[in-house]
Structure formats: C-alpha cells, structure tokens
PAZAPA-4460 file (N, C-alpha, C; in steps of 0.05 Angstrom, whole numbers, plus 32768, in hexadecimal, padded with zeros to 4 digits):
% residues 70
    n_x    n_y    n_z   ca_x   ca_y   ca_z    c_x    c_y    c_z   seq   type   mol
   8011   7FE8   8000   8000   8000   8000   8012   8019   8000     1      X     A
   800B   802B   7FF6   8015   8044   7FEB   8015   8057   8001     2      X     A
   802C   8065   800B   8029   807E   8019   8017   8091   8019     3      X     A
   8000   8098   8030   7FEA   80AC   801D   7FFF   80CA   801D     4      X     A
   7FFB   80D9   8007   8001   80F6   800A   8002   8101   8017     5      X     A
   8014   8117   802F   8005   8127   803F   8025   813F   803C     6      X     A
   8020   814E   8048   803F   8167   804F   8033   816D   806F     7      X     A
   8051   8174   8077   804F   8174   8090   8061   818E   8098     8      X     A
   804A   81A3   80A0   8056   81C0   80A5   8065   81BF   80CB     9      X     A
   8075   81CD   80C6   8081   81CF   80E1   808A   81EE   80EB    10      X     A
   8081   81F2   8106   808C   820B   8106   809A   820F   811B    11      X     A
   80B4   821D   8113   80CB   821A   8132   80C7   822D   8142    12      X     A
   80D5   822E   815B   80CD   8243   8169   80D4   8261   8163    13      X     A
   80E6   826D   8153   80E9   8281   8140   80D4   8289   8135    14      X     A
   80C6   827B   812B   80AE   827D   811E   80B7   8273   80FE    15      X     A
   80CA   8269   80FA   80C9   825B   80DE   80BF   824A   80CD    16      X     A
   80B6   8246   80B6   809F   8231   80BB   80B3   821A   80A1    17      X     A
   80AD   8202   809B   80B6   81F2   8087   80A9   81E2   808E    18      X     A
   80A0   81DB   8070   8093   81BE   8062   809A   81AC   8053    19      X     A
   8094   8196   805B   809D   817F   804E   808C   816D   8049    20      X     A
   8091   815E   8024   8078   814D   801C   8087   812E   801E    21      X     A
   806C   8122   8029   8079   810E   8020   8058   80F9   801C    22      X     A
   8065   80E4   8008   8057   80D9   7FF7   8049   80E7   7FD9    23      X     A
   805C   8105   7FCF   8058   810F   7FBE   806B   8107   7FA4    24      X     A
   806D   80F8   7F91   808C   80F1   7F88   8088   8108   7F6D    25      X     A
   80A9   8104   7F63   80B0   8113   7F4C   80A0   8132   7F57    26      X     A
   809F   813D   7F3D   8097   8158   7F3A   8081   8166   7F47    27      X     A
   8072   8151   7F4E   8055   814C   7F64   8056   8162   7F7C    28      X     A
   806F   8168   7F8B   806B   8171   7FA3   8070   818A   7F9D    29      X     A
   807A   8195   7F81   807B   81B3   7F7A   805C   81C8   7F7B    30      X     A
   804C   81B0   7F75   8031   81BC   7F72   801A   81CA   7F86    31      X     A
   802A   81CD   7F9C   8023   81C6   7FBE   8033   81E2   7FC9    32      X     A
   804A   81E8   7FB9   805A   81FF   7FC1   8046   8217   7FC7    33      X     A
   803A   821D   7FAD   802B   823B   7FB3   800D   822D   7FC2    34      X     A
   8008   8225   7FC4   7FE9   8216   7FD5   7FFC   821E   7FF5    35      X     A
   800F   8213   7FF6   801B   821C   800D   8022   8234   8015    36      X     A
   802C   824B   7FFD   802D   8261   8008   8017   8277   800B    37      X     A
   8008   8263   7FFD   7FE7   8279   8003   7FE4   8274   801C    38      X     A
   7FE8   825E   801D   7FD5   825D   803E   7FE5   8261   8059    39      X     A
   7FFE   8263   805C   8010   8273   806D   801B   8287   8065    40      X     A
   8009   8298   805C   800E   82B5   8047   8031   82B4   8053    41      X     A
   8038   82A7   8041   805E   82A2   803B   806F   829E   8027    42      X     A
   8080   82A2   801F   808E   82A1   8017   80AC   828F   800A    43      X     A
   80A3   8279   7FFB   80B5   8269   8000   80DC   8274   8001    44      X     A
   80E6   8276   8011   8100   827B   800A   811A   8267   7FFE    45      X     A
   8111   8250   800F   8128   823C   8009   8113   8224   8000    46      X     A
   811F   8214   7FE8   8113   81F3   7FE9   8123   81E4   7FD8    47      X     A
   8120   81C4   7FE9   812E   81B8   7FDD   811C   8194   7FD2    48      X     A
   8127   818E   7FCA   8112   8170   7FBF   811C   815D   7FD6    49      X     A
   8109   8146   7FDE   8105   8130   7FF1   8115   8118   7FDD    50      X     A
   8118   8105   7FEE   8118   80E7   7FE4   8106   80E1   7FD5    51      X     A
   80EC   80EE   7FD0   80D0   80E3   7FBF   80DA   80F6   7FAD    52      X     A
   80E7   8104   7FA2   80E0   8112   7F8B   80F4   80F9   7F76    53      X     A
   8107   80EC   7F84   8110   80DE   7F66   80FB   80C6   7F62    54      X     A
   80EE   80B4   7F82   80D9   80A3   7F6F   80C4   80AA   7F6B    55      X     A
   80B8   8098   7F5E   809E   808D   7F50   808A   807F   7F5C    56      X     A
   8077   808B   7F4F   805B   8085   7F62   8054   8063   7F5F    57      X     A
   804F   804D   7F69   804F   8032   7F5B   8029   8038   7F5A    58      X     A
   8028   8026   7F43   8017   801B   7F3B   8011   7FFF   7F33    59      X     A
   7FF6   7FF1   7F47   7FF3   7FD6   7F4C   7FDD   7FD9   7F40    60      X     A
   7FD9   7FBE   7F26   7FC3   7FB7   7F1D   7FBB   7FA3   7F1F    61      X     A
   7FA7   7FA0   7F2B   7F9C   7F86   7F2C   7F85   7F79   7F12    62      X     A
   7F95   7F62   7F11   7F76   7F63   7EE9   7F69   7F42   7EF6    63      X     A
   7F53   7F3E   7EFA   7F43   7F31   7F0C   7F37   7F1C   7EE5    64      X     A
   7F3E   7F06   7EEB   7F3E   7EF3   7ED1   7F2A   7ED3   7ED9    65      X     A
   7F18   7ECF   7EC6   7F07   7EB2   7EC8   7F0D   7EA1   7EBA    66      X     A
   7F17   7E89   7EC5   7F29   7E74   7EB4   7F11   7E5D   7EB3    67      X     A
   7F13   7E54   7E9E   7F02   7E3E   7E9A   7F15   7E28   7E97    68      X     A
   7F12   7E15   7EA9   7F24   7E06   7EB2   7F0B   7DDD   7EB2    69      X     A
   7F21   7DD3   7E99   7F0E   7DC4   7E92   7F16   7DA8   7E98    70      X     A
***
C-alpha cells in the first residue's frame, strides 16, 4: 500500500515556518508551493527536493480473469 500524500508544516520557536512533502513524488510536490504560500501569507525563501522527488509513484493492477477449466 502506497504512502497517502500529506506535507507537514512546522514552526520553530523564532517563528520560522518549513514544509515538507512526503508521499508527493517527482515534480508533484512543486504544485503545493504557492497553495502554501497563500495560506501562510509567505514567502518561499529557500527549497530543496526530498527523497520522493527522484521516485515514482507504483502502480498495482489487478486484472481479475475466468478460466474455464475442463
């Protein structure tokens, strides 16, 4: 079973805040940047990519088959 999606905001006692995605892979967690700065009217200054940005999302298919078995 697949990691569900989530980011996880943190804020230090400075008042600094940083986010981090995980279960977002590849290019996925760029899309989340400005959704995030709207809503901590902020500013991204610094970012860098996770371990999920080099993999890949898996995909399990299951194909459900009736054998006539004689």
């Amino acid at each position: 079973m697949s990691e569900q999606p989530r980011i996880v905001v943190t804020v230090g006692p400075d008042g600094a805040v940083s986010a981090e995605t995980h279960g977002l892979f590849g290019e996925r967690c760029l899309d989340y940047v400005a959704v995030l700065e709207d809503l901590l009217a902020a500013r991204t200054v610094r970012s860098a990519y996770t371990a999920d940005h080099g993999r890949v999302a898996a995909v399990v298919a299951q194909e459900e088959r009736d054998v006539d078995r004689a």
